[in-house]
C-alpha positions in Angstrom: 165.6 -168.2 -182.7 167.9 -168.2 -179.8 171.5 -167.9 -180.1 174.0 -170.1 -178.1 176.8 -167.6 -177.4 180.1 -169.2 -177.7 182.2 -171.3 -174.9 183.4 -169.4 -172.5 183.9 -169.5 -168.8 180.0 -170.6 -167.5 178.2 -168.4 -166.1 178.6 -169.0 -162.2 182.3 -168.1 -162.7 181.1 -165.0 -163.9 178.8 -164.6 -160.9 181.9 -165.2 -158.6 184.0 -162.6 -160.6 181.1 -159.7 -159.8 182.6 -160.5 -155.9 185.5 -158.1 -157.0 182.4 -155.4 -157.3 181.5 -156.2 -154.1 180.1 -152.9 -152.8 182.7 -151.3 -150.6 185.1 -154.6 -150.7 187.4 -154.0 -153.0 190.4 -156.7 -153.9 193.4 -154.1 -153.0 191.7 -152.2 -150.0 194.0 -149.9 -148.1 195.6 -151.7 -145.1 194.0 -149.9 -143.2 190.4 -149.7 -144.4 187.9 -150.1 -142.0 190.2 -150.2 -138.8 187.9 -148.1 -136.5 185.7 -151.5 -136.9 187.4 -152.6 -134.2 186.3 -152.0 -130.5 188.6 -150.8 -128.5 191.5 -150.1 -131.6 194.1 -147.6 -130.8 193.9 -144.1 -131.8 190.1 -143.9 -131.4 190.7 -141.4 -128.5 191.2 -137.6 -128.9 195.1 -138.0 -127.9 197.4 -135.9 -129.5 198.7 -139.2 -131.7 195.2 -139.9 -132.7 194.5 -136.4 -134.0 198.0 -136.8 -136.6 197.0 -140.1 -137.5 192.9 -139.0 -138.6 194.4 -135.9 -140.5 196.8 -139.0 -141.9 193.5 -140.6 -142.8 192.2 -137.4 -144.3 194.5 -137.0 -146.5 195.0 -140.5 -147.5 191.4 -140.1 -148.7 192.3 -137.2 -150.4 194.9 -138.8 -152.2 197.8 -136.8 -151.3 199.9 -139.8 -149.7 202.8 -137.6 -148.8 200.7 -135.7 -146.5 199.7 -138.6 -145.5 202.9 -140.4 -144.4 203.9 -137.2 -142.6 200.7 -137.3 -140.3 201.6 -141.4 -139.8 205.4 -140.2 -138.7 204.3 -137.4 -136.7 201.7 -139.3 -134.4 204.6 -141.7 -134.3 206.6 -139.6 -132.5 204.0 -139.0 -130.2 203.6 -142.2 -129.4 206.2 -145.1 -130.7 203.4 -147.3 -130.5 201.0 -146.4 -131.9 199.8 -149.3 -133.8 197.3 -147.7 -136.4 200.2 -145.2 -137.6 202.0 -148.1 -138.0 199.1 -149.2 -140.3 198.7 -146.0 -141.8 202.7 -146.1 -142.7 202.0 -149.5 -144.7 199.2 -148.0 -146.5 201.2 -145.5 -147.8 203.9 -147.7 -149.2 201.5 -150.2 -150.4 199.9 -147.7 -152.4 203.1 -146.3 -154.3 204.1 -150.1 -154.5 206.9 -150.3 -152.1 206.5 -154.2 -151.0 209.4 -154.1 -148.6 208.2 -151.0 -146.7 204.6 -152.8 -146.5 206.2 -155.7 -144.5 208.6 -154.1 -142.6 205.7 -151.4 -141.0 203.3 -154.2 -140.3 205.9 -156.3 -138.3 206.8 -153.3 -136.4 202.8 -153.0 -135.8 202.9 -157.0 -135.2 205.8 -156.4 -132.7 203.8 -153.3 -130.9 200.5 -154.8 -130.2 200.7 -159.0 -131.5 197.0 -158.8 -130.4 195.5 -156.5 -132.4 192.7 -157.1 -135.0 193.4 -154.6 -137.2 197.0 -155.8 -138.0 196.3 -158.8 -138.9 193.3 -158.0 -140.9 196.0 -155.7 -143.0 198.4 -158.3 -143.0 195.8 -160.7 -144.8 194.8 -157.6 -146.7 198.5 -157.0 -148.1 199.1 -161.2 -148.2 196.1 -161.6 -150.8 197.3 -158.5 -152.6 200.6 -160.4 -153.1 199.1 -163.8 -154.1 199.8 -165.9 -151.1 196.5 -166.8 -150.0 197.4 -169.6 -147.4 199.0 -167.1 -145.3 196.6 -164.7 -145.7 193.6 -167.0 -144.7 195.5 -167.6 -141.7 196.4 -163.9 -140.6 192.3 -163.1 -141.4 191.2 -165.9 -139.1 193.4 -164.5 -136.5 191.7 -161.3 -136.8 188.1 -162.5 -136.5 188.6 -164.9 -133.8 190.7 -161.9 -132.1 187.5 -160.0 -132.9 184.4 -162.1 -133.4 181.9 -159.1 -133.5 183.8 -157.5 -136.2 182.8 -157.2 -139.5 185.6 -156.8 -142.1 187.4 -159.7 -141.2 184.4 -162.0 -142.1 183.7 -160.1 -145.5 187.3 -160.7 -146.1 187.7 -163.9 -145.6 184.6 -165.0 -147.5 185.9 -163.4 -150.6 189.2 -165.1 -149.7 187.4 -168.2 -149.5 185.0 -167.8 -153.1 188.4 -168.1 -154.8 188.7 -171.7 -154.6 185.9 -173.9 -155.6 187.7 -176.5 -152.2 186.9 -173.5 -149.8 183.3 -172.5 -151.3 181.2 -174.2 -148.4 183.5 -171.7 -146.0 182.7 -168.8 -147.7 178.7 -169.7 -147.1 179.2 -170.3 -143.5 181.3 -167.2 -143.5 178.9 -164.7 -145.4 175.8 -166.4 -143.3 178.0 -165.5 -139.9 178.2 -161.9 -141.5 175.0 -161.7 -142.5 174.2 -162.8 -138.7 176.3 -160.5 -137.3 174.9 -157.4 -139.4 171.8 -158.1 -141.7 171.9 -154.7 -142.2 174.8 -154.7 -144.1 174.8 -154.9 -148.1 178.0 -155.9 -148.3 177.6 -159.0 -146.4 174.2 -159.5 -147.6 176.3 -159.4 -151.5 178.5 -161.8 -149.9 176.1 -164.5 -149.1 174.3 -164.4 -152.5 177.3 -164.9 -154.4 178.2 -167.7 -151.9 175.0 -169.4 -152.2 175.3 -169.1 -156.1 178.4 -170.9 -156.2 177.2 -173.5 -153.7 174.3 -173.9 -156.2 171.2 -172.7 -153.9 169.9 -170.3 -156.2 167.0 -169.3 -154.2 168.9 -168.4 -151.4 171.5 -166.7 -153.7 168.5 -164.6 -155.2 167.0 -163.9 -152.1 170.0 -162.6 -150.5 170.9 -160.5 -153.6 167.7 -158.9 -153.9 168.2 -158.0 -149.8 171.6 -156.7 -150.9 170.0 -154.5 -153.7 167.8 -152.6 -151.4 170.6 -151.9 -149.0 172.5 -150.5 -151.8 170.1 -148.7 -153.8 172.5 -146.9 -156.1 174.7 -150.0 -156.8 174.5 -151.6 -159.9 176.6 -154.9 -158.3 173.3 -156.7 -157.4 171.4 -156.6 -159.9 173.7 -157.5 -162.4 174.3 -160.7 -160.1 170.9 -161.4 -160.1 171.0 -160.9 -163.7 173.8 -163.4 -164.4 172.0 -166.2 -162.3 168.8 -165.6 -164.2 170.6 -165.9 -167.4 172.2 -168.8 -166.1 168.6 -170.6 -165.4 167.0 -169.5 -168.9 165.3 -166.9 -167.9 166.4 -163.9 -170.3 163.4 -162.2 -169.8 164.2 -161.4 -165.9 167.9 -161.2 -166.5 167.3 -158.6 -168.9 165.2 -157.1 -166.8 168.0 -157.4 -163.6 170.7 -155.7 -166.2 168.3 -153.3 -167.1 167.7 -152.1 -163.3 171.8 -152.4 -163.0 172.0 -149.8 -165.7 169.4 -147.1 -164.6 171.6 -147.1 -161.6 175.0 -147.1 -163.5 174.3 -145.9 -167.0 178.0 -145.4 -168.0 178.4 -149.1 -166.4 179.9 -151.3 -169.3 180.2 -154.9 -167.5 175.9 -154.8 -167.3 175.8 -154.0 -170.8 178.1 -156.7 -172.1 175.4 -158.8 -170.2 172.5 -157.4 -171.5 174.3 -158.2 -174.9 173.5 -162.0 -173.3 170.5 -161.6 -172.7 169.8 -160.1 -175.5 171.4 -163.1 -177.5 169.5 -165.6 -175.5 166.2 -164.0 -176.8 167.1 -164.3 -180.6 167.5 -160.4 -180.7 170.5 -160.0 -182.7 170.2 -156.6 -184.0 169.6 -155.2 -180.7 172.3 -157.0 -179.4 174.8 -155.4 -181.9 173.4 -152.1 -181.0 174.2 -152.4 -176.9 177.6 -153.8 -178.1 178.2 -150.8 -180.2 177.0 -148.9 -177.3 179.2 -150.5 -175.3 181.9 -149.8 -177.7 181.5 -146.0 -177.5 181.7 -145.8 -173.8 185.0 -147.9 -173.9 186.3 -147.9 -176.9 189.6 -149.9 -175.7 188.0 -152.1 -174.0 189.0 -155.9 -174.8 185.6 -157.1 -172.9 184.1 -155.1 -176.0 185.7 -156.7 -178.7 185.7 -160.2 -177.0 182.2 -160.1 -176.8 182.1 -158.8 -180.5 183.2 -162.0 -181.6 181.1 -164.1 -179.4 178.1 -162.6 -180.8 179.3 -162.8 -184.6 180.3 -166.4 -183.8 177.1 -167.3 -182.1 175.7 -166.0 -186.2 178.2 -168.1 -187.6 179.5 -164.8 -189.2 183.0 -166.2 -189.0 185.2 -163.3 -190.7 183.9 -160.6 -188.5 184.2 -163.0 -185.4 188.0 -163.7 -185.9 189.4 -159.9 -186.3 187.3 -158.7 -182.8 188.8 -162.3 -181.1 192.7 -160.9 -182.8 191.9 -157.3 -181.6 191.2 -158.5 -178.2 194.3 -159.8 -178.0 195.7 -157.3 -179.2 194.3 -155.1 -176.3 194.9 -157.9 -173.7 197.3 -160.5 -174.5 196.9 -162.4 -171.3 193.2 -163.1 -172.1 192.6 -166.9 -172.3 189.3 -166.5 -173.5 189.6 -165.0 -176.9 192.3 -167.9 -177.9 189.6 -170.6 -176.7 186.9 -169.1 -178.9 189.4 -168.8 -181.7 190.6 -172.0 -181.5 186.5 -173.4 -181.3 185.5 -171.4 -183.9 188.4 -172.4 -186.1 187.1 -175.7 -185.6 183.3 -175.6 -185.9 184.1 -173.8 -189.0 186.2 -176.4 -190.6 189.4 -174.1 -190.9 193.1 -174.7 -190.3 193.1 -177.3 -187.0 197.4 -176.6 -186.6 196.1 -173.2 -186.1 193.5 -174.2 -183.9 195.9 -176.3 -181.7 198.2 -173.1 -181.0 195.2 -171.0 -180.0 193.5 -173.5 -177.7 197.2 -174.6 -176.1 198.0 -170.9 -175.2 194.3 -170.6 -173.7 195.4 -173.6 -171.6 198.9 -172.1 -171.1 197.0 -169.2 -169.5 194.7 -170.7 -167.4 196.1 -174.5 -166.8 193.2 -175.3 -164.8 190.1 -174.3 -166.8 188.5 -177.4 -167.9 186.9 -175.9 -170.6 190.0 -174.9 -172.0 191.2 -178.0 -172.0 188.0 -179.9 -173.4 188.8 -177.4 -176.5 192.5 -178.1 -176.8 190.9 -181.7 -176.9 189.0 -181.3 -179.8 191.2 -179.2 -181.5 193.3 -181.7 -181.3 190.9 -184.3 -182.3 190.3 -182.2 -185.5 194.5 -181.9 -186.1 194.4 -185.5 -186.4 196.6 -185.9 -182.7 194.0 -188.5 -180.9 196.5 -189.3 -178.5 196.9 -185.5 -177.3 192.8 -185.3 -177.6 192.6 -188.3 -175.0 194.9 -186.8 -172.7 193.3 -183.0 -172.9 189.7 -184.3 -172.3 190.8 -186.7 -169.7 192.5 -183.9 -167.2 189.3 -181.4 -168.2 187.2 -184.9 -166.8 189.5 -184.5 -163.7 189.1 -180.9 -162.8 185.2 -181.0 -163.6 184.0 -184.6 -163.6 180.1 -183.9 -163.8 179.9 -182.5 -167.4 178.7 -184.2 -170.0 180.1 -182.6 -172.8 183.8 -183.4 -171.7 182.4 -187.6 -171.6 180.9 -186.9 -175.1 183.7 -185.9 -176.8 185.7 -188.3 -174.9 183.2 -190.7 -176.4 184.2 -189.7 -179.9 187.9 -189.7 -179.7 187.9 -193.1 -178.5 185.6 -194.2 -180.8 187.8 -192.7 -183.7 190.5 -194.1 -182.1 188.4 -197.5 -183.1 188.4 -198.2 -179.0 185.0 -199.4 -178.9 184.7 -199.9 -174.8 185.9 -197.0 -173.9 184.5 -195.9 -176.1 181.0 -197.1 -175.2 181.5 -195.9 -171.5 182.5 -192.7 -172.1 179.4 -192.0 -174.4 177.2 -193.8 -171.7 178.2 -191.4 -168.5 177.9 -188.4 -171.2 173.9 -189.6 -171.2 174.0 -190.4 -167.5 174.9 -186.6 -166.7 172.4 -185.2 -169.7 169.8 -187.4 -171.2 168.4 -184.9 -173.5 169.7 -182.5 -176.1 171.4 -182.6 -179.4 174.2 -183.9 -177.7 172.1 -187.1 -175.9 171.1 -188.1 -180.0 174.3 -187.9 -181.3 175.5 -189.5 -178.3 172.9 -192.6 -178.7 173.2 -192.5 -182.9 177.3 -193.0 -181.9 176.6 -195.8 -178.9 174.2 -197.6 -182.0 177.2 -197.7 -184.5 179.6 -199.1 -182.1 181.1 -202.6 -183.2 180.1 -205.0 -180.2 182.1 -206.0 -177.0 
């Protein structure tokens, strides 16, 4: 029989999260990645400044950053303008974490050539780096419309844009303008699938990944996307086949073999789940991915005392992880235990990540459990808010307000719960709990 792995974030958050694999985008790129893109960008000439700042280049890519910021300086003095030395200069610094010297290099770039692609494009690089994603969005749209047949400023904006679910119909239009621009290119053909996944256009998202995976043969990134979406439409059979293909190309991989684990579980095949985990295990033996999913899949068997320890060992390994205090706190729950204890766990999930409604719909019934139906109300009611269109957050709505002896409320919470899903488990219990209502 199938198991139902435990709650955790769905599964097109996940496919957004394989963005940061994004072959050849990474989420800290050097400032100044890619800067030859640009038509007509300074230093592409055999001048004396542009020689110091490739061998800067050089031995960037060679790691030895000291070398490095010596070739910047000395094509400098060359030429005092010379914008991608400037650039160079505040790769450097953002690589041994000097913030300060970041900002201070690319205003003198800013200053020396205010029309330049490439600076922007690393300001927007260093903004997102730093969190401030307004002001990044706006120095990346500067650089595309300074150069519209450029490519990195598109692929960086779109990722810009798949963090926030407000800005998702940008990052299609983006990725397709990439994809336009250079179908060639896996990176932009990545791009659009996981944009189309998260607008919810599967096929397209499938199409585009599969494009993606030819371009990239030896990249693991696109399968595993494909993977996560076929998972996500109950097809284990072809997701485990789409982790499968993402291992023969990464073996040592572990992210495709925590969702092969999924897979695995979907199909009912719990020993051979446990064995990939265990594989898993070996290959990253400090991992808290591991050990998280060690407790989803002992929770999924209902084997509660070895869930718990792998959920208190991952956050042992990563306190900051939301997610093994949700399933705590859900577990605790579904297993009858201590509902205080339950209530801490699922508050510091929340506390974590204040705007993960499933979070919250678990704080709820936590809560509900603890005996607080007050608290339960308010929890389920902001998760309603942040994602109005699931039915499990009505249903349980449903139940507090029924055992709050609210009957209408009551009676319309449990009725949008079967408007949004009119079959399942849930849909019964939903009806047998609409039949017992008192009248009016």
């Amino acid at each position: 029989m199938p198991m139902k792995l435990p709650r955790t974030l769905r599964t097109a958050t996940l496919v957004l999260a394989a963005c940061a694999a994004m072959p050849g985008v990474a989420l800290a790129a050097p400032l100044n990645a890619d800067g030859q893109a640009f038509r007509g960008a300074a230093g592409t000439s055999e001048s004396p400044a542009g020689r110091e700042h490739r061998a800067g280049i050089q031995a960037q890519l060679g790691g030895d950053l000291a070398a490095a910021r010596r070739h910047f300086e000395a094509a400098l003095k060359l030429d005092a303008r010379h914008v991608p030395a400037m650039i160079g200069l505040a790769a450097v610094a953002q690589a041994e974490g000097r913030r300060d010297d970041i900002e201070r290099h690319l205003r003198d770039a800013e200053r020396s050539d205010p029309k330049s692609p490439a600076v922007h494009l690393a300001w927007g690089r260093h903004l997102i780096a730093s969190g401030q994603f307004q002001r990044a969005e706006q120095a990346l749209v500067t650089a595309r419309d300074l150069a519209p047949r450029a490519l990195p400023p598109l692929l960086e904006l779109g990722e810009l844009y798949l963090r926030s679910p407000a800005k998702r119909a940008d990052a299609l239009r983006t990725f397709a303008a990439a994809v336009k621009l250079a179908p060639g290119n896996a990176n932009a053909q990545y791009g659009l699938g996981v944009a189309s996944a998260a607008a919810g256009r599967r096929d397209d998202a499938l199409a585009a990944l599969a494009r993606a995976a030819e371009l990239a043969p030896r990249d693991p990134a696109p399968h595993r996307a494909i993977g996560r979406l076929q998972l996500e439409a109950g097809a284990a059979e072809r997701a485990l086949a789409a982790f499968d293909e993402a291992l023969r190309r990464a073996p040592g991989f572990v992210p495709p073999m925590l969702d092969r684990v999924d897979a695995l579980a979907a199909l009912g095949r719990l020993p051979d789940a446990l064995a990939q985990l265990q594989a898993a295990e070996r290959a990253a033996p400090q991992s808290p991915e591991v050990q998280l999913k060690f407790g989803d899949v002992h929770q999924a068997a209902q084997r509660w005392g070895e869930a718990e320890p792998r959920y208190l060992k991952t956050i042992e390994l990563a306190p900051g992880n939301p997610l093994a205090y949700n399933n705590l706190a859900w577990m605790t729950v579904a297993r009858g235990g201590d509902a205080a204890r339950a209530v801490e766990w699922a508050k510091k999930a929340v506390e974590l990540s204040p705007r993960s409604s499933p979070f919250l719909d678990t704080l709820g019934w936590a809560q509900r459990a603890a005996g607080d139906l007050a608290g339960a109300e308010t929890s389920l009611r902001r998760a309603i808010e942040l994602e109005p269109r699931v039915a499990g957050y009505h249903f349980h709505l449903g139940v507090v307000l029924a055992d709050a002896k609210r009957a209408g409320p009551a009676r319309a919470a449990l009725q949008r719960s079967l408007e949004l899903q009119r079959q399942g488990p849930q849909a019964d219990e939903a009806r047998r709990l609409l039949a017992s209502l008192p009248p009016g």
